[in-house]
DOLUMDO-862653 format. One line per 5 residues: their letters; for each residue x, y negated, z of C-alpha. Coordinates in pm, 1 decimal, decimal comma, padded with zeros to 6 digits. Last residue first. Layout:
% DOLUMDO-862653
A> X Y Z  ...
% end
This chain:
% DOLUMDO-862653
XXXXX> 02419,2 -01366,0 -02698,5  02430,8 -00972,1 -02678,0  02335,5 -01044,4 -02258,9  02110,6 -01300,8 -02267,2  01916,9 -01053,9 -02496,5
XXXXX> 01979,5 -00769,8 -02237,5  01845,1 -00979,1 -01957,4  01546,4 -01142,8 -02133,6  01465,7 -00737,2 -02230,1  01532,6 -00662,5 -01839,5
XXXXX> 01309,6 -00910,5 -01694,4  01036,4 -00809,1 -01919,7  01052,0 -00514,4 -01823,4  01056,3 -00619,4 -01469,4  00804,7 -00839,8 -01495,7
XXXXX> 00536,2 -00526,3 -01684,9  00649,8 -00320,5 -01371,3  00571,4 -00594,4 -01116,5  00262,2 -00636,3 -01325,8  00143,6 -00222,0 -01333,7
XXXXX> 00259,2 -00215,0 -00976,7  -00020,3 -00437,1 -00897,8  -00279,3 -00296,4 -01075,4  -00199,8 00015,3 -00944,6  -00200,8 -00138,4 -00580,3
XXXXX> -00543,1 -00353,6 -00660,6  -00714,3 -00041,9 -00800,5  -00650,3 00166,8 -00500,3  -00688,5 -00075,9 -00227,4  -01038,0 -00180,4 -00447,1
XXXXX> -01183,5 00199,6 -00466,9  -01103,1 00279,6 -00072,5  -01306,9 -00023,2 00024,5  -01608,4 -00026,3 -00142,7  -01682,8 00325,8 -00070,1
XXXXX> -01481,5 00344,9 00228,8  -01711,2 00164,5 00417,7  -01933,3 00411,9 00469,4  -01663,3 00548,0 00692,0  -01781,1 00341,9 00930,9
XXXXX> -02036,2 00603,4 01021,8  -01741,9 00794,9 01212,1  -01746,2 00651,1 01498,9  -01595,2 00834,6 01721,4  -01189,6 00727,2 01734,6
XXXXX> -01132,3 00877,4 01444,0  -01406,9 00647,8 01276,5  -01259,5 00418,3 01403,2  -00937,0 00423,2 01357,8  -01069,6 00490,7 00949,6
XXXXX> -01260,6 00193,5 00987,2  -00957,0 -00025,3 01071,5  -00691,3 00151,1 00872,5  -00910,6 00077,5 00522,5  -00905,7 -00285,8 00696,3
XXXXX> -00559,7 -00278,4 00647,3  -00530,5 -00139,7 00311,4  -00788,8 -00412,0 00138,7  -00503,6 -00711,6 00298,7  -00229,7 -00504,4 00165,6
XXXXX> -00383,5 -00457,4 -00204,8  -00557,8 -00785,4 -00204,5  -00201,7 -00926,6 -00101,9  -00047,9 -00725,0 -00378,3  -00330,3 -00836,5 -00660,4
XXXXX> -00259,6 -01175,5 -00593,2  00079,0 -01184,7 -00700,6  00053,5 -01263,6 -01054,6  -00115,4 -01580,5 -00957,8  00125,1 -01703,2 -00738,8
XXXXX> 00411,9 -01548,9 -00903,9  00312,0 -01758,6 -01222,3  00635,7 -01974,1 -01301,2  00906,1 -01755,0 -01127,5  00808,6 -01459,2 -01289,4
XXXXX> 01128,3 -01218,5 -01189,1  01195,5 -01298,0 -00835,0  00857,6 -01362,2 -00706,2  00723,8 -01103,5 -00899,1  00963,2 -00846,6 -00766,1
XXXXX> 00922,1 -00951,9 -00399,3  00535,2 -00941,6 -00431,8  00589,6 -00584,8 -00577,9  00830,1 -00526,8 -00274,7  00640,7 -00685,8 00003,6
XXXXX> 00299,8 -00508,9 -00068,0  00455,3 -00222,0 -00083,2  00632,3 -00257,6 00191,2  00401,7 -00422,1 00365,8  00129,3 -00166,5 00284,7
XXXXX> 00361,1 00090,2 00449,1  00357,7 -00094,8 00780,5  00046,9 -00064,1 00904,4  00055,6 00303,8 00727,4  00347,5 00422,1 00904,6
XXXXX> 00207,6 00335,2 01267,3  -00140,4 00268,1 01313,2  -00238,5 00534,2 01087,7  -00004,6 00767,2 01181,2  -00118,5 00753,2 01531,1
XXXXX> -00455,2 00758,9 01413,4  -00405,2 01091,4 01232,7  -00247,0 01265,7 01472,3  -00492,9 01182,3 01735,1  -00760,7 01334,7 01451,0
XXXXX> -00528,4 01632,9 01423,9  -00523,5 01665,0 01779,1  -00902,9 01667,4 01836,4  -00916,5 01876,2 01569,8  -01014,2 01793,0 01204,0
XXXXX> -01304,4 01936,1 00971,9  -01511,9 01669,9 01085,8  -01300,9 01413,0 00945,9  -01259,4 01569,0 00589,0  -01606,4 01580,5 00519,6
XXXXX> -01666,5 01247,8 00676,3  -01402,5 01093,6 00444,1  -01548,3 01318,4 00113,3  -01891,0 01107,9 00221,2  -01750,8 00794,2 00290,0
XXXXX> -01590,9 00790,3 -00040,1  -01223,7 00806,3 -00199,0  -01097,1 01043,8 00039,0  -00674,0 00937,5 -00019,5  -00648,7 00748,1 00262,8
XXXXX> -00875,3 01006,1 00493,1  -00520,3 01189,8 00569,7  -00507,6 01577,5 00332,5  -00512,8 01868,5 00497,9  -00361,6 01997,7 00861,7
XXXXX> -00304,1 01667,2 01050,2  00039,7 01779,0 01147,8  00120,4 01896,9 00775,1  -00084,2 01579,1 00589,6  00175,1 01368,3 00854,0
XXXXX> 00497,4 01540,7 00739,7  00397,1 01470,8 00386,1  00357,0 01123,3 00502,5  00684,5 01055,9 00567,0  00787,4 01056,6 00162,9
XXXXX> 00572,3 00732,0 00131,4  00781,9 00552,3 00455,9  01074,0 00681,2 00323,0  00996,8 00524,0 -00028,3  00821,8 00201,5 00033,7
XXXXX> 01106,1 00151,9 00268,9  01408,3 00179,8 00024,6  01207,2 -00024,0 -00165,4  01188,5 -00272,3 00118,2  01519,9 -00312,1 00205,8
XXXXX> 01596,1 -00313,6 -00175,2  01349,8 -00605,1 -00221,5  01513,2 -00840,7 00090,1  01849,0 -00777,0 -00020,5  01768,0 -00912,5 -00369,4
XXXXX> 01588,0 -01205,0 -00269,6  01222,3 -01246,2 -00398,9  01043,6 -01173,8 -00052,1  01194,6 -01472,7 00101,0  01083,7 -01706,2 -00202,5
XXXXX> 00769,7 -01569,1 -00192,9  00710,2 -01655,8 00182,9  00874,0 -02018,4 00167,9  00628,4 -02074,8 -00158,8  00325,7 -01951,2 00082,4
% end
C-alpha cells in the first residue's frame, strides 16, 4: 500500500492522470450521443436504470457496454488515482485514512460496470443493485474530491506562508 501511495503522489504521475480524468470525462459526451440519452451511470435507481435501458437499441445498448468496459474501467482510476495521488502528496501523515474514500469510490464504480454489463447484456434485474450502489460511488467520489480539495488548500496556505517567511 505505502509503495502504491507513494507512486501515485509524484508530480508526473498526478498530471498524467488529471489530464486523464479530464479527456476521459469530456469523452463521454460522445458516448451519451451514440447511446442516444443519458449512460445508466448517472440513473441513480434500478428503476430510472431500467427505464433508461429499455428505451435503448440493440446498438445503443452495444454502445453502451463497450463504453463501459472501456472509458469507464479506466476513468475510476483516474480519478481514483489522482485524488489518491493528491492526498498522498499533500497529507503525508493521514493519506491512509484520508484516502479511503477514493478506493471506495473506484472499487463501488467497478461493480456499478458489472451489473450495468449485465444488465445490457440481458439481465436487466441487476439493476436493482443500483440502489445501493449508484448512491455510495457518488457520495464516496464527492466526498473524496471534497478532501483532496480541502489538502490542497491547505497545501497552498502552508505554501504561501513558507513562502512570506
Amino acid at each position: 500500500m505505502a509503495k502504491l501511495l507513494s507512486f501515485l503522489a509524484r508530480t508526473p504521475v498526478i498530471l498524467f492522470l488529471l489530464v486523464a480524468f479530464i479527456l476521459l470525462g469530456a469523452s463521454f459526451y460522445f458516448v451519451e450521443q451514440a447511446t442516444g440519452g443519458p449512460l445508466l451511470d448517472v440513473q441513480m435507481n434500478g428503476a430510472d436504470a431500467l427505464n433508461r435501458l429499455s428505451a435503448m437499441t440493440a446498438e445503443q445498448k452495444h454502445m453502451h457496454i463497450v463504453a463501459t468496459l472501456t472509458l469507464d474501467t479506466f476513468y475510476p482510476l483516474a480519478y481514483g488515482g489522482l485524488f489518491i495521488g493528491i492526498v498522498a502528496r499533500f497529507a503525508k501523515k493521514y493519506r491512509r485514512f484520508l484516502a479511503v474514500p477514493a478506493f471506495v469510490a473506484v472499487i463501488t464504480d467497478f461493480a456499478e460496470n458489472i451489473v450495468q454489463s449485465m444488465a445490457l447484456s440481458g439481465s436487466p434485474d441487476m439493476l436493482t443493485a443500483k440502489d445501493f450502489l449508484t448512491t455510495l460511488k457518488f457520495s464516496s467520489v464527492i466526498l473524496a474530491a471534497i478532501i483532496a480539495l480541502l489538502v490542497l488548500l491547505v497545501a497552498l496556505v502552508k505554501w504561501t506562508q513558507r513562502k512570506r517567511n
